[in-house]
Every structure is written in structure tokens, then in C-alpha cells.
C-alpha positions in Angstrom: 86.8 107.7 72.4 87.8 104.1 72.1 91.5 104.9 71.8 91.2 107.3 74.7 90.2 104.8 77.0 92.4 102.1 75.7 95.1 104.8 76.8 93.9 105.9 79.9 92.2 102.6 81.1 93.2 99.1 81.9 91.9 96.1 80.1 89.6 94.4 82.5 85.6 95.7 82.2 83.6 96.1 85.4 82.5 93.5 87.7 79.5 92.4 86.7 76.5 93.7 88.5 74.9 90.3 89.3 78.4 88.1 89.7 81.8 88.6 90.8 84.3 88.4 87.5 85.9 84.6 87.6 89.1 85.1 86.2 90.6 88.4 87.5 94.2 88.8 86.7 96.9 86.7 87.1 100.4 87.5 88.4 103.5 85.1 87.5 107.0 85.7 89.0 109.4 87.3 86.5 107.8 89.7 84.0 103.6 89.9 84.9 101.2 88.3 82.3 98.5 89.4 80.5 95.4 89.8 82.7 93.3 86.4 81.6 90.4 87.2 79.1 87.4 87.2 80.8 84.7 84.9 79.2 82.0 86.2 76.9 78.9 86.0 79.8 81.0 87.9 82.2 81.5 91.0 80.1 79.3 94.4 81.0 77.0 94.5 77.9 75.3 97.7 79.3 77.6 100.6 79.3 79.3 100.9 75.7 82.9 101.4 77.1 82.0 99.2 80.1 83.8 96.0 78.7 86.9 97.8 77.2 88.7 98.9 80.4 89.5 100.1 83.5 91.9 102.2 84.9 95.2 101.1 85.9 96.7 103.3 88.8 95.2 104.0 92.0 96.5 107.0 94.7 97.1 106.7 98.3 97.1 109.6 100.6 98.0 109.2 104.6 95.6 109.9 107.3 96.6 111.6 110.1 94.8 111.1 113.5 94.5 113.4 116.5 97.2 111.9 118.1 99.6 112.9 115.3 99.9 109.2 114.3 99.1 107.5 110.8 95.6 106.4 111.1 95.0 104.9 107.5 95.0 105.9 103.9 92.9 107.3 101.5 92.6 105.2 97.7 91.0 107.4 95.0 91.5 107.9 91.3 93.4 111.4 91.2 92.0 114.5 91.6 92.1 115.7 88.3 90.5 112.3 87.1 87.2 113.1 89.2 86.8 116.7 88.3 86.8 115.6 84.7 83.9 112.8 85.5 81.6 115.4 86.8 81.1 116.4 83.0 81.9 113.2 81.2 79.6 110.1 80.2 77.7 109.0 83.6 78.7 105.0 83.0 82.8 106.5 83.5 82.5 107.0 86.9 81.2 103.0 87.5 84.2 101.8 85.8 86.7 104.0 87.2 85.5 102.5 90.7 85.7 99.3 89.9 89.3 99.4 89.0 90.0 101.1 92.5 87.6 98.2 94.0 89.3 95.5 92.2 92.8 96.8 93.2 91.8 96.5 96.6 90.3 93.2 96.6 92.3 91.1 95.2 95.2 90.9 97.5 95.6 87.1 99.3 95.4 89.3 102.8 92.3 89.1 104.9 92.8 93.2 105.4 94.1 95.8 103.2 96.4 97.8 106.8 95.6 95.5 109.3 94.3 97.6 112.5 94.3 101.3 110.3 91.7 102.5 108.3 91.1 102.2 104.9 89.1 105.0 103.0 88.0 104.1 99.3 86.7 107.2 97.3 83.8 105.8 95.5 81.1 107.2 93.7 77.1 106.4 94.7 76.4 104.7 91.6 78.7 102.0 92.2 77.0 101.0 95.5 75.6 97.7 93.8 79.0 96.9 93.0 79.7 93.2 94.2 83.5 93.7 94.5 82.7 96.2 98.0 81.4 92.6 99.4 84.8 91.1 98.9 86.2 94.0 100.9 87.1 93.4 104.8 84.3 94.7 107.1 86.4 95.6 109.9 88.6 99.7 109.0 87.4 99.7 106.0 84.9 102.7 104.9 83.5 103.5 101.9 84.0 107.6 101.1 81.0 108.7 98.4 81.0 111.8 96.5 78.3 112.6 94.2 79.9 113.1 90.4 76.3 113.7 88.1 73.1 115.6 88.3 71.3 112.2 89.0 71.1 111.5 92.3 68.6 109.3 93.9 68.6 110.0 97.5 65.9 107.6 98.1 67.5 104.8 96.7 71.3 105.9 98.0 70.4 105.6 101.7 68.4 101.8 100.9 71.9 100.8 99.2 73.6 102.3 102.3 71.4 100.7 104.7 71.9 97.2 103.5 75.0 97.8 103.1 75.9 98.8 107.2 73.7 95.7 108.0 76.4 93.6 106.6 78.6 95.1 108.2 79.6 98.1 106.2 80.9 101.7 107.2 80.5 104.4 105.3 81.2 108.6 104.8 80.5 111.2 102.7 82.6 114.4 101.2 81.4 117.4 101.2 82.1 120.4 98.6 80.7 123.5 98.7 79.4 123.3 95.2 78.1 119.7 95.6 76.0 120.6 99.0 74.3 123.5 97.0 73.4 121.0 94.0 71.9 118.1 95.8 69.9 119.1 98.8 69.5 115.6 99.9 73.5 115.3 100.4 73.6 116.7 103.8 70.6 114.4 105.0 72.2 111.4 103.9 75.8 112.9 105.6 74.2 113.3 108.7 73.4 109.4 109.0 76.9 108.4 107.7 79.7 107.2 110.0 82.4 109.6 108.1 82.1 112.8 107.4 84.4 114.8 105.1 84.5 118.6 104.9 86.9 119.5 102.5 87.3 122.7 104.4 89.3 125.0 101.3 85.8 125.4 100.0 84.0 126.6 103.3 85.0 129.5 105.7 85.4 128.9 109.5 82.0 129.9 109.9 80.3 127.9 107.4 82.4 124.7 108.7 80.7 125.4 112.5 77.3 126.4 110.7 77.4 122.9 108.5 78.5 120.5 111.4 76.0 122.0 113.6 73.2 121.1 111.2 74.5 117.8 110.5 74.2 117.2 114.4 71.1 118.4 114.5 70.0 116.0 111.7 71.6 113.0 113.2 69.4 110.3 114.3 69.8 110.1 118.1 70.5 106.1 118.2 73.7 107.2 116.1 77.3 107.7 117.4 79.0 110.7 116.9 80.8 110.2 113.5 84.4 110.1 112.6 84.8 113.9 111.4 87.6 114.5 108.3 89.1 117.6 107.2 90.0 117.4 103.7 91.9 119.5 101.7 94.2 121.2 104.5 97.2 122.4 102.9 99.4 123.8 105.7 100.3 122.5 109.0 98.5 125.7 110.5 95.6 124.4 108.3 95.8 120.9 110.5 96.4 122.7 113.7 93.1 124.5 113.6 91.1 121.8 112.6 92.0 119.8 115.1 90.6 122.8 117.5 87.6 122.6 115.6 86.9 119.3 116.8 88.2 116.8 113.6 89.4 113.6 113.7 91.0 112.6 110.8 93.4 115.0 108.5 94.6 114.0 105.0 95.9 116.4 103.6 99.0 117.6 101.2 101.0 119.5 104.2 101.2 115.6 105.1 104.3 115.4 102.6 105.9 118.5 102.9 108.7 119.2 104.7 109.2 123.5 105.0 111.0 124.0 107.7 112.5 120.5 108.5 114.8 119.4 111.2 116.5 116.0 111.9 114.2 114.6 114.1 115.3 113.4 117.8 116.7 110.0 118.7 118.1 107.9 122.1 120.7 106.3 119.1 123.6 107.7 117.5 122.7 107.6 113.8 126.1 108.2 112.7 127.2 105.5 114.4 124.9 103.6 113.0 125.5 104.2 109.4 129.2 103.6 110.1 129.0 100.1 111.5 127.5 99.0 108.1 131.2 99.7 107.0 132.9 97.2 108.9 130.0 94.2 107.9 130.8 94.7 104.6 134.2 94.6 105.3 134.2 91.2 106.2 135.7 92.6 109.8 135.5 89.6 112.5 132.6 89.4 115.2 134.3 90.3 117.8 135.9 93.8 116.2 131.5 94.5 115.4 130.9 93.1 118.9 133.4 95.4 120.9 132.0 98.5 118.4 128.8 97.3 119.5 129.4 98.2 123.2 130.6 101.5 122.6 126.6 102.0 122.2 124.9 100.7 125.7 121.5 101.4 123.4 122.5 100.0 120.7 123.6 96.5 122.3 120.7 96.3 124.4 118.0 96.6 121.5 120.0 93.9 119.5 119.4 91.7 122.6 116.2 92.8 122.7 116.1 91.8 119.0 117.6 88.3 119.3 115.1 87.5 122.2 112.6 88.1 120.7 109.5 85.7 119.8 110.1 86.3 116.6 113.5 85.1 116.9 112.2 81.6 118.3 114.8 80.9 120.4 114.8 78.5 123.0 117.1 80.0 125.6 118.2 83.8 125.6 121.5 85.1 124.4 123.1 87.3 126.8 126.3 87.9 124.3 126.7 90.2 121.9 129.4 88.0 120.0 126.3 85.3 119.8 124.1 87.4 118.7 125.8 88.8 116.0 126.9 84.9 114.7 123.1 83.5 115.2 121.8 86.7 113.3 124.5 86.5 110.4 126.1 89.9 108.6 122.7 90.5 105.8 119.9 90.4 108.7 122.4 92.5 111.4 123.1 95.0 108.3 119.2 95.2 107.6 118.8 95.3 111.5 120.9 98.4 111.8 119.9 100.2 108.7 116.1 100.0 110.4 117.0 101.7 113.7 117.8 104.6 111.9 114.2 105.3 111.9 114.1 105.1 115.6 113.2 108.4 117.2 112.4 109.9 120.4 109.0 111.4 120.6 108.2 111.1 116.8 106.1 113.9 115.3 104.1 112.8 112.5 106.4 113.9 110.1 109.1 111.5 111.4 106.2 108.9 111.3 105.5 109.6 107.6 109.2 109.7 107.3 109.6 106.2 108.5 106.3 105.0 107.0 107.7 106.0 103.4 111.2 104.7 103.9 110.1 101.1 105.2 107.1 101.0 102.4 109.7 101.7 99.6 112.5 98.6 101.0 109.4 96.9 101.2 108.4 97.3 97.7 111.3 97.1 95.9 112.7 93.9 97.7 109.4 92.4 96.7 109.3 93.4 93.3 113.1 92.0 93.1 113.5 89.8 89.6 110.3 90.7 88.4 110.3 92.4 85.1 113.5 94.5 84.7 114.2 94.7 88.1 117.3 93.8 89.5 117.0 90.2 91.4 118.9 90.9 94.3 116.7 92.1 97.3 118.8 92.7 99.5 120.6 96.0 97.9 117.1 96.8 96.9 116.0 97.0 100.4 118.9 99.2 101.4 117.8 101.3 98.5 114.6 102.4 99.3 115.2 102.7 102.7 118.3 105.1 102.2 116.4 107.0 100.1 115.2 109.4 102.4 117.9 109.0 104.2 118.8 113.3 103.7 115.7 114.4 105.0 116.3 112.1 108.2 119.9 113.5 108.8 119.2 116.8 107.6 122.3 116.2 105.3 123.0 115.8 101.6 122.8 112.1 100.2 126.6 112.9 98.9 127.9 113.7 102.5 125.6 110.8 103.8 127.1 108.0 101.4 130.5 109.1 102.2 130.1 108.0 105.7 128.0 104.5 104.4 129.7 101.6 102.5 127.2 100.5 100.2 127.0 98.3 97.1 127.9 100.6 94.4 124.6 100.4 92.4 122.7 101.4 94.8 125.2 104.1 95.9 124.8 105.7 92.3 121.4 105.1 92.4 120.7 107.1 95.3 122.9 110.0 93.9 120.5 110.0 90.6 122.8 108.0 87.5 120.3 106.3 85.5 120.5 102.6 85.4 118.2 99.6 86.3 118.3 100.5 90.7 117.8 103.9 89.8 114.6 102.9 87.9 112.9 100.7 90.4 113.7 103.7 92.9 112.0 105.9 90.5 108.3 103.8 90.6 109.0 103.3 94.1 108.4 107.1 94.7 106.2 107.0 91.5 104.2 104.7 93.7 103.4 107.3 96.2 102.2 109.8 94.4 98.9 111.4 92.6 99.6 111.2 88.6 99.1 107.6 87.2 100.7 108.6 83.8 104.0 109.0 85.8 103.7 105.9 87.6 102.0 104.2 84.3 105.6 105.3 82.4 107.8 104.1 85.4 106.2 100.8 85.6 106.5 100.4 81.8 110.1 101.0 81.9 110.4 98.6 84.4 108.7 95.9 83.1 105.8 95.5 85.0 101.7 96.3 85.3 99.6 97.6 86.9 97.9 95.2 89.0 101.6 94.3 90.4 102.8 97.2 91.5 99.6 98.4 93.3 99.5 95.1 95.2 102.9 95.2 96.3 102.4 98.9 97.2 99.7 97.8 99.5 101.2 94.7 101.1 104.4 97.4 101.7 102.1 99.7 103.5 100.9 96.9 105.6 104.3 95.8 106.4 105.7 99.1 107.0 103.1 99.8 109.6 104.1 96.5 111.5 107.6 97.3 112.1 107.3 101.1 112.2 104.9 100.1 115.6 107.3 97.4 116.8 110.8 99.4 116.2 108.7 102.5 118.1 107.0 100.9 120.5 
């Protein structure tokens, strides 16, 4: 059992249950170090695997809104990880949460996505966890599933209580065969501020039939609560519910892409992709400058651009040749690579889309130097933001990076040949998705832990966000 864990977990214990841990883990640029060892009178003497571990990858899944728009994310362990708690020792579960907690609380930010929501699967017994009191109050909501046979309602909703005093939101998820084995689950629901009915395990009738009762049980001083369909698996899935009156839509159908078309832009992306050719070129401003004006969008968004705030200039520039010489060839290259994932009218795929490509140049330009990864950020940047760069133009990545001049590594990265650019692309997209032994083997290989990927991973969401709102606006 020991082994197992020592596998499968992490090596920091639990926060303890009367203090917040003191040392945490520590970060240094370059290769990460070994998370510091926590003093003796900090360890969880309780639980006998308590103080041996916990769990080193966390999973993210997008939230879709009404409005077809990325509302938050979902953190949880993965799926198969909390089936296999339901019939495991009952001291897992509390450890297993305070990994995801202390993944999500120890970033320097002051919020996890800024104005989006952030749901954190959790399990009830970890509701006298200190580390959900270093969380931010504001879009942040605690998402509790019931994983044993004990299950003190009584003493749930006090936790809960105090906890929304201070500020605290919280939800519940709702499975068929966990609303059959604790009776009390649907009282407690009906006070919560989420809701999540993971609607593969119900019938359209039983879905009406259980929101109607929760409504009925609702406490009249309440608001309505944020309704969440979980589980949906097809578009048509997410169509329906939304007719049904939900709010919020995780969901796998949120990353597939049957039926995909290059989505619809006011630019003309292959003119974009070309003018990267003659920047690296070393062709003179005003050659770029008089390509420039062959695009009346294009020029007026790098005015746009160079104006500003966030340029900080003191007077406006009205010529494109000024522009280009106050911006410099690596920020206009970067500039133009971004307005690829322009689009008119986005859907929510294109918004996933351009979520996932800005979150991955994000990443690995951040992670740049650290362990094995290459130090130069700027090819890593154009990396993970080409790299979904097919599914945008709805052409091969051969075709595409015959039309782009890029540095070669990252050319043969994106075409597959192993190497160093070709790994960090590999955790990148490791990063996003539900098995932690994948992501575990990727971040081994590239020199890094645990702790520093997921909190770049988050501080790239963030970020993404940001200029996915501006560049769309």
C-alpha cells in the first residue's frame, strides 16, 4: 500500500486540520526543487497514509455558459480516481482533496481566473480543511460529491453554513446512484448555490421530476441556483439542456471537433501567416509597412494596438512605418500570430479553440529554461500557439507550415519529430487533459514537477482569458 501511494501520490501530507502547513513547496528557476520537508508538528498523525502523500496532477475541464462563452473551469482528480475512492480507505478521499486545494492555493495571484468561475470538486469530509480559507471568495465554488457510506447531513450543512457566512459558495453533484443512497443529499442540494445533475444517469423526466423537488425544497429567502449539467457528451446533449433551463455545461462534446469548419473572420488569415515570412526575413519597414496596407483591417487594429494604454504612449501614432519601428520585429511577429484567433461571431468552439492555443504559448513561454526545456520563449510561444493551428484553418499542419517561416525546431516540432520543442508541446497538451500518469510521464521527461506545471497551467488560463476578451472584444 505504501509503495502504491508513493506511486500515485505526491510527497506533501495534508494540511493540517488545526493550521495551515508552513513550508509548502518551493519553486526555483531552472530545474524545480524538492518540495521542503515539512517539520515534525505539522505532519497528519491521524490517517496512516496521511503524512506520506498527496497526489500530484489535477484536471481542468471548461465551462460553458448560456451564452456559448467560457464561463470557468472545473479542477477534480480524474474520473477514474474518484470511482475507485467510493470503495477505498475513507482517509484517501481527504488527502486526495488537499492536493487539488493546495494546487489552487498556492499561486501569488489574488484569484485563480480573474472574473470566471472556478469549480473545485471536493469531497464533504474535507470541509474542515483550512486550505478552502486561503481560496478567493469572489467565483470560486466549492462542488461536493459524497464518496462513503458515512454521511453526516447534520453536521455537512453546519460546515456549509459557516462556510457561506465567510463568504463561501458552494454546489452539489448529483448521481443517480448517490441520491438513492443518502436521502439527505437532495435536502442539502436544495439549499446550495450550485447544482449539478449529471444528466447521463437520469432520463428527461427524472431531470424535470428532481429539479422540481429541489425547488420545492428551497428555502424561499434563497436565489435561484446556478443549474449544471454534467456529463453531456454531444452537442445535441448541450442544446437540450439549455432548453431545459441549465446554466452551466461542462461537458466532453466541449473538446471535440466532429464536423468542424474553419471558423469566420473580418482578417485574411493567410495573409496573416504570410507576413511572418518577410519579419523573419529581415525585409525593411517600409516593404512590411506597404504589405501592411494591402489589409485596411489589418492596419487599423495595429494602430489600434499601438494606441493603446497598454502601449503607454504619450502621443498617438498615425503611421504604420512608426508603428512597426516602436513595436520591433519579435512583439509585431507575436502581434500577428495572435490575430489569427480573431473571429467573427465566435461559436464556443472557436472560443475553446483560442482559449487552448493562447493557454499553451502561455505555458510553454513560461516554463522556458526550466528543467529541460528549451530557454528561448519566444519560438516556444509560436509553438503552442501554432499548434492548433489545422483545426483553425481547416488544413493540414504540412500545407500550413509551407506557407509560415518558422524557426526550424519548432517547425519539426509541430509536424511530430521528437526532440526537446516537441516534448514541452507534448505536456503542454498533456496539461489539458484527464490522465495524470500521462501528464506525470511528460513532465518527468521534461524535467519538471508537479507543483510547476499546474501553476503555470493556471496562471496560462488566466492569461489566455485576458487577451482572448481583449483581441474579441
Amino acid at each position: 500500500m505504501a509503495n502504491f501511494l508513493r506511486r500515485l501520490l505526491g510527497k506533501n501530507g495534508p494540511a493540517n486540520t488545526s493550521s495551515r502547513d508552513a513550508a509548502g513547496d518551493t519553486v526555483q528557476h531552472g530545474r524545480a526543487s524538492s518540495p521542503k520537508q515539512q517539520p515534525t508538528t505539522n505532519k497528519q498523525p491521524s490517517d496512516s497514509a496521511g503524512s506520506e502523500a498527496a497526489p500530484t496532477f489535477v484536471c481542468r475541464e471548461p465551462v460553458l455558459g448560456r451564452d456559448k462563452r467560457i464561463s470557468g473551469y472545473q479542477f477534480s482528480l480524474p474520473e477514474v480516481i474518484e470511482l475507485r475512492l467510493q470503495n477505498d480507505y475513507e482517509f484517501l478521499p481527504r488527502i486526495y482533496d488537499d492536493a487539488v486545494l493546495r494546487n489552487l492555493t498556492t499561486l501569488d495571484d489574488n484569484a485563480l481566473l480573474g472574473p470566471r468561475l472556478t469549480f473545485v470538486r471536493l469531497s464533504p469530509d474535507s470541509l474542515d480543511n483550512p486550505r478552502l480559507h486561503d481560496l478567493p471568495r469572489e467565483n470560486t465554488v466549492l462542488m461536493l460529491a459524497p464518496v462513503h457510506r458515512t454521511f453526516d447531513a447534520g453536521r455537512i450543512q453546519q460546515q456549509l453554513d459557516a462556510l457561506r457566512q465567510a463568504g463561501v459558495m458552494y454546489g452539489w453533484v448529483l448521481r443517480q446512484t448517490q441520491v438513492a443512497q443518502f436521502p439527505a443529499l437532495s435536502g442539502l442540494a436544495a439549499g446550495a448555490d450550485f447544482v449539478q445533475v449529471d444528466v447521463a444517469d437520469f432520463d428527461a423526466m427524472e431531470v424535470k421530476l428532481l429539479l422540481k423537488s429541489l425547488a420545492a425544497m428551497r428555502p424561499a429567502e434563497l436565489p435561484k441556483p446556478g443549474l449544471i449539467a454534467g456529463g453531456l457528451n454531444a452537442v445535441d446533449e448541450f442544446h437540450s439542456c439549455v432548453h431545459a433551463g441549465f446554466d452551466f455545461f461542462p461537458g466532453q462534446f466541449l473538446n471535440r471537433r466532429e464536423n468542424w469548419l474553419p471558423p469566420k473572420s473580418n482578417l485574411n488569415r493567410v495573409h496573416i501567416i504570410k507576413l511572418p515570412n518577410l519579419l523573419r526575413s529581415d525585409a525593411e519597414v517600409p516593404i512590411i509597412a506597404q504589405d501592411l496596407k494591402l489589409d485596411p483591417v489589418l492596419a487599423f487594429k495595429l494602430l489600434r494596438y499601438i494606441n493603446s494604454p497598454l502601449m503607454g504612449l504619450l502621443s498617438p501614432v498615425v503611421s504604420l512605418d512608426k508603428a512597426l519601428i516602436l513595436l520591433g520585429r519579435e512583439k509585431i511577429y507575436r502581434w500577428l500570430s495572435l490575430l489569427l484567433f480573431i473571429f467573427k461571431a465566435p461559436g464556443f468552439e472557436e472560443r475553446i479553440l483560442t482559449e487552448q492555443a493562447l493557454s499553451r504559448a502561455h505555458f510553454l513561454e513560461h516554463l522556458a529554461d526550466q528543467g529541460d526545456i528549451p530557454s528561448q520563449a519566444d519560438p516556444l510561444f509560436i509553438l503552442g500557439l501554432f499548434s492548433v493551428l489545422d483545426q483553425l484553418m481547416g488544413q493540414s499542419m504540412a500545407e500550413l507550415l509551407l506557407q509560415a517561416k518558422l524557426p526550424e525546431a519548432v517547425h519539426d516540432a509541430l509536424l511530430g519529430k521528437s526532440g526537446p520543442y516537441r516534448n514541452a508541446l507534448q505536456l503542454a497538451i498533456a496539461a489539458e487533459g484527464q490522465s495524470p500518469q500521462e501528464l506525470e510521464q511528460q513532465a518527468t521527461l521534461c524535467g519538471l514537477e508537479a507543483q510547476q506545471v499546474s501553476q503555470c497551467a493556471l496562471r496560462s488560463l488566466a492569461w489566455a482569458h485576458q487577451v482572448s476578451t481583449l483581441e474579441n472584444s
